[in-house]
C-alpha positions as CSV (number, residue, x, y, z in Angstrom):
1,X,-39.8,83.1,5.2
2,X,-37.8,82.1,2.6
3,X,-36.0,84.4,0.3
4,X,-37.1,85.0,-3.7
5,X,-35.5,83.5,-6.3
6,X,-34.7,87.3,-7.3
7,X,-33.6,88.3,-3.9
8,X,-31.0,85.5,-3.8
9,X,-29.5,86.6,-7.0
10,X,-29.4,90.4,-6.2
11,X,-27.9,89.8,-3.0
12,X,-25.1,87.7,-4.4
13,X,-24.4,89.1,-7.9
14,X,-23.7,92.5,-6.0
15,X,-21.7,91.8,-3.1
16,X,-17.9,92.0,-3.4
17,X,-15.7,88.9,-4.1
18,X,-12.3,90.7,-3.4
19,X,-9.9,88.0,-1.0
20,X,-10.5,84.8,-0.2
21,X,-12.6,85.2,2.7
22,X,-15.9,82.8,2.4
23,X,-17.4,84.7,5.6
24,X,-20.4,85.4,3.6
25,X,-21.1,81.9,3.1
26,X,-21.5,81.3,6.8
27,X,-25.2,79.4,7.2
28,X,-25.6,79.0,3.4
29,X,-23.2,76.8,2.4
30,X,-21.0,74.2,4.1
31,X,-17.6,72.4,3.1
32,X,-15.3,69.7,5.5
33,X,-11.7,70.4,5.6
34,X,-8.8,68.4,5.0
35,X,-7.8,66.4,7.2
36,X,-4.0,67.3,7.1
37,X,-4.6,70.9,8.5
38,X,-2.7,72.8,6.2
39,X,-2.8,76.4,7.4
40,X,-1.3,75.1,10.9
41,X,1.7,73.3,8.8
42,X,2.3,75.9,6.6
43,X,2.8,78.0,10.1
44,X,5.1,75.4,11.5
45,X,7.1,75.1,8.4
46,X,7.6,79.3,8.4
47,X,8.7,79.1,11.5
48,X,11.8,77.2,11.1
49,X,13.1,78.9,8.0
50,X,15.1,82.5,7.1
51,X,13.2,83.2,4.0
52,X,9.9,82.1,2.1
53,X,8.1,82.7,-0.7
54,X,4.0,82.3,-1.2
55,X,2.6,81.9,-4.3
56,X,-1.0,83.4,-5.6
57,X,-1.3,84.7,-2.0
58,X,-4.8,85.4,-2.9
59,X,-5.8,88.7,0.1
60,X,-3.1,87.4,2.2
61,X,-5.8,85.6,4.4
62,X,-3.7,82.2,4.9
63,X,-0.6,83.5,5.0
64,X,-2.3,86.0,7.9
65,X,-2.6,83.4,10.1
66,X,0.7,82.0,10.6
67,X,1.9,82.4,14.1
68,X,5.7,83.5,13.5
69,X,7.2,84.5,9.7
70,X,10.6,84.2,8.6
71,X,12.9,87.4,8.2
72,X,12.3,87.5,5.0
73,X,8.7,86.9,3.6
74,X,7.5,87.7,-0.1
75,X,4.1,86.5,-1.5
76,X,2.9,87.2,-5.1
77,X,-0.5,88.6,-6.5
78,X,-2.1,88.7,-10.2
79,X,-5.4,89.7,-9.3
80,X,-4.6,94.0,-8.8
81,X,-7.9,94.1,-5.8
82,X,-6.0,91.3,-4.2
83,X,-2.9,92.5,-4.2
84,X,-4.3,96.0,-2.5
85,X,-5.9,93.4,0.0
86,X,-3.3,91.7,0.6
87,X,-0.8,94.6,1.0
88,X,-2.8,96.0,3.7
89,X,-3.0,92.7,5.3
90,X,0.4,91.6,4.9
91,X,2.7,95.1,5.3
92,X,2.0,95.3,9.1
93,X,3.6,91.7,9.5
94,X,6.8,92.7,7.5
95,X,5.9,90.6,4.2
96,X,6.6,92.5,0.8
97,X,3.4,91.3,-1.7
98,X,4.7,91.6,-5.3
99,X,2.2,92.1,-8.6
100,X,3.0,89.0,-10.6
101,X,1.2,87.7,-13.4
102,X,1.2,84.1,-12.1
103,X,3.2,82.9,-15.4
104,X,6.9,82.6,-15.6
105,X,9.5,83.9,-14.7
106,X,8.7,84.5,-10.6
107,X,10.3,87.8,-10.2
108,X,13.2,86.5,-8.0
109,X,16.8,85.2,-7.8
110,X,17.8,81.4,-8.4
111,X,17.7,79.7,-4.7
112,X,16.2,83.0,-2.9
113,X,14.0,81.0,-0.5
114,X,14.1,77.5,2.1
115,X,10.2,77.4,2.0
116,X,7.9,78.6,-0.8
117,X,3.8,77.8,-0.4
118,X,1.0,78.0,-1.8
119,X,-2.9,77.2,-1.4
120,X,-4.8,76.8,-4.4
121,X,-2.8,77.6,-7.0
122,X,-4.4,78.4,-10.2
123,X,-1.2,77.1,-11.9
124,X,1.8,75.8,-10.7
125,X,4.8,76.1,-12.5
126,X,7.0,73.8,-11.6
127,X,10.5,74.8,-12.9
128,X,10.0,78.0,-11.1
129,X,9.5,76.7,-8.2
130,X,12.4,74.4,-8.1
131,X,14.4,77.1,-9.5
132,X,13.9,80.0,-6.8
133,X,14.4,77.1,-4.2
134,X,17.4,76.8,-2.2
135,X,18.8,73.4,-2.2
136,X,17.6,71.2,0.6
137,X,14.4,73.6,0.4
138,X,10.9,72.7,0.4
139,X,7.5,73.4,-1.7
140,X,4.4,72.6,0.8
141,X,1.3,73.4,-0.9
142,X,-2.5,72.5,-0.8
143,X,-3.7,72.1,-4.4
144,X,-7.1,71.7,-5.6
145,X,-7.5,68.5,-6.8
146,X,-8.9,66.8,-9.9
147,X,-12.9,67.1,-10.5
148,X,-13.2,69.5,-7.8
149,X,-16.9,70.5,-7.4
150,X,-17.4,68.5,-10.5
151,X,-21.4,68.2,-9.7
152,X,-21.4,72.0,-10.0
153,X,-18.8,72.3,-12.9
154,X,-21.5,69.8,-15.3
155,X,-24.2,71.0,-13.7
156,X,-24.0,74.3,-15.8
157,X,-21.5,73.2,-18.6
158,X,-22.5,69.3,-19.1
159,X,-20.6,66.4,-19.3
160,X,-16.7,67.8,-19.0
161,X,-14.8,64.1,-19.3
162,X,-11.3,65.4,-20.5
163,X,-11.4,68.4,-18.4
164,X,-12.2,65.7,-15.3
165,X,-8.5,64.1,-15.4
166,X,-6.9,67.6,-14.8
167,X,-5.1,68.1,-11.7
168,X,-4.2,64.6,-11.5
169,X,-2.0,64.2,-8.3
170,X,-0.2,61.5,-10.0
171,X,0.9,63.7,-13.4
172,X,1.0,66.7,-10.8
173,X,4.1,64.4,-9.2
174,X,5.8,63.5,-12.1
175,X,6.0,67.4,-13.4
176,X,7.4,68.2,-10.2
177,X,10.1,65.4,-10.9
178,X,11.2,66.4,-14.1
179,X,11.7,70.0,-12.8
180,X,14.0,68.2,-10.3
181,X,12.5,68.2,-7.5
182,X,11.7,65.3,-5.0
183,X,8.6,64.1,-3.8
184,X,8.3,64.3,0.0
185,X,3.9,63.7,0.3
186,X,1.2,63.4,-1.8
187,X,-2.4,63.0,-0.5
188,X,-5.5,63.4,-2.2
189,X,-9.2,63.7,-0.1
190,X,-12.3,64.7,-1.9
191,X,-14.8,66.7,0.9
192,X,-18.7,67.3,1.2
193,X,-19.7,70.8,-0.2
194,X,-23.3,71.8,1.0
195,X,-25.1,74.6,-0.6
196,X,-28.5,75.6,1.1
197,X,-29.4,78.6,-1.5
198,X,-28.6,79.6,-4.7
199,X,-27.3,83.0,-4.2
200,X,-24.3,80.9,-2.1
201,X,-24.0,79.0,-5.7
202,X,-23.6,82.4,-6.9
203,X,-21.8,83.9,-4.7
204,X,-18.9,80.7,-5.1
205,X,-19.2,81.2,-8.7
206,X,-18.1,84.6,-8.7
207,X,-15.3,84.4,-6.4
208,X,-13.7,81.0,-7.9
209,X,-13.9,82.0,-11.6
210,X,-12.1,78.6,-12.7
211,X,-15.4,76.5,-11.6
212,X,-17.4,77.9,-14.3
213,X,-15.1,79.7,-16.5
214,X,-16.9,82.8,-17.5
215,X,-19.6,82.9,-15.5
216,X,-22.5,85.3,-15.2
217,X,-26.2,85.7,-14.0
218,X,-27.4,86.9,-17.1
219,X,-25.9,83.7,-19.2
220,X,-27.5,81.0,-16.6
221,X,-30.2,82.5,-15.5
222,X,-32.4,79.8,-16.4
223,X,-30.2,77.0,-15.1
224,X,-29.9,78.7,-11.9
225,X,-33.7,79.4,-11.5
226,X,-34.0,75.7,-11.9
227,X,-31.2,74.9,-8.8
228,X,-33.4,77.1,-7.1
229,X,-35.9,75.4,-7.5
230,X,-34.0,72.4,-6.6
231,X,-32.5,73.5,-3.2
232,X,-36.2,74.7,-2.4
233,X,-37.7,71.1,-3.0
234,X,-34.2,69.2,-1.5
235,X,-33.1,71.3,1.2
236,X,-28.9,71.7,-0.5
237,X,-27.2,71.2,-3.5
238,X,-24.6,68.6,-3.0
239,X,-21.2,68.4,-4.0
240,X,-17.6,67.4,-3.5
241,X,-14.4,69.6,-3.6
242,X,-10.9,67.9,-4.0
243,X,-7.9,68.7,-2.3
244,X,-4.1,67.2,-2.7
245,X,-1.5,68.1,0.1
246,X,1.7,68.0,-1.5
247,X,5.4,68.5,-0.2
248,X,8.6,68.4,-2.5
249,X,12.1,69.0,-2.0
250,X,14.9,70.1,-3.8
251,X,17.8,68.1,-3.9
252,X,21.4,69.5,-2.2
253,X,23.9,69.8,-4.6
254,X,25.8,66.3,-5.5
């Protein structure tokens, strides 16, 4: 029997949000992958270094994953209940997780690491990156990518043109150049995101606050009765997330 527009919501403006663990999405929402496989290059990369640095380590659930970490392995945090999470998670595998505001400076030497990473960055700061690199060191990251669930993002805040061209891989590339570093990769794929209620809507809403900037029940209430209504009569809500693998490298010393 399906579930009331009411039950949705309650379910899914109550549960916690806390990591970046989308378990509770399982069966009510859907999204491909890229096809580059980062989590399984970020572990081959952290294998082969001495020291590496991840950025907006969210709970520590990528990072997690790697088979084998380098001697020395930092990761920074803004969020405070992700950088409990992520402590807990991380400690046992020997990786200090540092409160950091996510704006400049990052709270460590020039050329302290070989490898720094990061997935989804909410910023990326590009002269910070370069500068904690050692030379000959890499940045390997998976970036969201321009207009990323852009069908949800207008479907609550209208037509968003300007905001569209943000994240452009291109003027993502160039930054990156100008900080000094060299471009190794860049690839862009844009992925099928299915959502088969709305509480899943929700639910995404809450947990990736930069879709919707601000977002609450109360304020949409109306617009997400109507996506009920929607998914009831269509069977999903249909969208398409963007993703850009990129790898840069810092120059040795002339």
């Amino acid at each position: 029997m399906p579930r009331s527009f009411e039950d949705l919501v309650a379910g899914a403006e109550t549960v916690s949000v806390d990591g970046w663990d989308f378990s509770w999405l399982e069966g009510r929402a859907t999204e491909e992958r890229p096809s580059w496989g980062y989590q399984r290059s970020m572990s081959r990369r952290l294998a082969t270094v001495s020291a590496a640095l991840d950025i907006q380590t969210g709970g520590g659930e990528v990072l997690a994953g790697a088979e084998k970490l380098p001697p020395t392995m930092a990761a920074t945090e803004s969020w405070p209940p992700n950088v409990a999470r992520a402590t807990r998670l991380l400690h046992p595998h020997g990786v200090v997780v540092v409160a950091d505001p996510d704006e400049p400076p990052l709270p460590f030497a020039d050329e302290a690491f070989d490898l720094v990473t990061s997935r989804h960055p909410a910023t990326v700061w590009w002269e910070e990156i370069a500068r904690v690199l050692r030379p000959g060191g890499t940045y390997f990251a998976q970036h969201v990518g321009p207009a990323s669930v852009w069908e949800l993002v207008e479907y609550f805040l209208g037509p968003q043109p300007e905001a569209r061209r943000k994240r452009h891989p291109g003027e993502e590339s160039a930054a990156a150049t100008a900080a000094g570093l060299e471009i190794v990769d860049v690839r862009t794929e844009r992925l099928r995101m299915e959502f088969f209620d709305v509480g899943a809507v929700i639910y995404f809403l809450r947990k990736v606050i930069w879709t919707v900037p601000g977002f609450t029940v109360g304020q949409y209430r109306d617009r997400l009765r109507e996506l009920h209504e929607k998914i009831e009569a269509e069977g999903a809500f249909i969208a398409h997330s963007s993703r850009t693998l990129v790898e840069a490298r810092k120059p040795h010393h002339s």
